[in-house]
Residue, then its C-alpha position, 0 to 999 in steps of 0.5 A: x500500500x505504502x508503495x502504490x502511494x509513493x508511485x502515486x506522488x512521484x507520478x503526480x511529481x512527474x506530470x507537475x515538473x513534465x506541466x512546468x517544464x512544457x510552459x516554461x518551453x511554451x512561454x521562452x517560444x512565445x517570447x522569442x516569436x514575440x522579440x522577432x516579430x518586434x525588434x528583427x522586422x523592420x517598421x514599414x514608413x508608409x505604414x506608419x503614415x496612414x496613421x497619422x494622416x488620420x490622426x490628423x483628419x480626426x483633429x480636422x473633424x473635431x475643429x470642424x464639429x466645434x464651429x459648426x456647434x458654435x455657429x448653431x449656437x449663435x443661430x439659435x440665440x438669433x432665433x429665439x431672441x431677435x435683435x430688436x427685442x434681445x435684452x441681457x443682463x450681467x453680474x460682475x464682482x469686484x474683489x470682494x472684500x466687503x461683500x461675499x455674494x450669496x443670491x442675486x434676484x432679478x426683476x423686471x416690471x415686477x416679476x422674477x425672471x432670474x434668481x441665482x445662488x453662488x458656489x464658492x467656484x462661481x464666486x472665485x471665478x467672478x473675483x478674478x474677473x469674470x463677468x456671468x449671464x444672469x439673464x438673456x431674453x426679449x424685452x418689449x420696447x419702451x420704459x422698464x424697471x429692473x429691480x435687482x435683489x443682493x443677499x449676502x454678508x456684508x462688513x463684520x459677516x453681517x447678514x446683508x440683503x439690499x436692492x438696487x432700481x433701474x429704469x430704462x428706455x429699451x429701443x429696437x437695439x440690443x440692450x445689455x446692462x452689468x449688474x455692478x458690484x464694487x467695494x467701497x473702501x472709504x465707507x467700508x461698504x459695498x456699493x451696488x451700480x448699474x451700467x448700460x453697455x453703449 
């Protein structure tokens, strides 16, 4: 019995070394194949040119997806916001220092038409002199009101919260205003303008 189990063993031994021994064989063929294929035979130029040239086609493509998207994108302000009734308004900040923006609400005669809360990136952004879209749509000609509403911490992180009123005389041009926000170091306040774009 105890010799049919050392038969055993040593087969079982046998076939694990025969096993390892063939992919050892199997794995040193493949890579040899491997090296052959890759450093022995010469890159072919012209094989390599067609890839390029495509590489450069697809760069070409998306130039040309991008402006096409742009051009869509201009024709469709165009459309839906005729340039006799186009009106847009901007929020600029200056730095900040007086006066941490935390909402903007807009009015115009009346009723809300934007209302914006800010994420710190958003206010980043604007500090370092961004200027943001706050409302783009049609505006009928004649005399309006725009009501601007700030929320935010004022000096010593008070809470702050203050209006700011415009009347003006929309034409049959585009008309576009910048919500101002600047701080006032001689009263240590903020101060809260409104600029008409010529």
């Amino acid at each position: 019995m105890t010799m049919t189990l050392d038969k055993s063993v040593g087969l079982q031994k046998s076939v694990q070394a025969l096993n390892f021994s063939s992919m050892t064989t199997l794995c040193l063929a493949l890579f040899i194949t491997l090296s052959f294929v890759f450093n022995v035979l010469p890159v072919n130029a012209q094989e390599a040119e067609p890839i390029t040239e495509l590489q450069q086609s697809i760069q070409d493509l998306k130039k040309d997806v991008l402006k096409l998207n742009r051009n869509l994108f201009i024709l469709e302000e165009d459309l839906l916001f005729p340039s006799n009734t186009q009106f847009s308004v901007f929020l600029s900040l200056d730095s900040g220092q007086l006066f941490t923006l935390d909402a903007v609400q807009l009015k115009i005669d009346n009723k809300v038409i934007a209302n914006h809360l800010y994420t710190e990136r958003e206010l980043d952004a604007l500090k370092r002199g961004g200027i943001q879209r706050l409302y783009i749509g049609n505006l009928a000609s004649g005399e309006h009101e725009i009501i601007a509403i700030y929320t935010g911490k004022g000096p010593s992180d008070r809470d702050y919260r203050l209006g700011k009123t415009l009347t003006i005389e929309k034409g049959v041009d585009p008309q576009f205003i910048e919500l101002q926000i600047i701080d006032d170091p001689s009263k240590e306040q903020p101060k809260f303008n409104a600029r008409i774009w010529e």
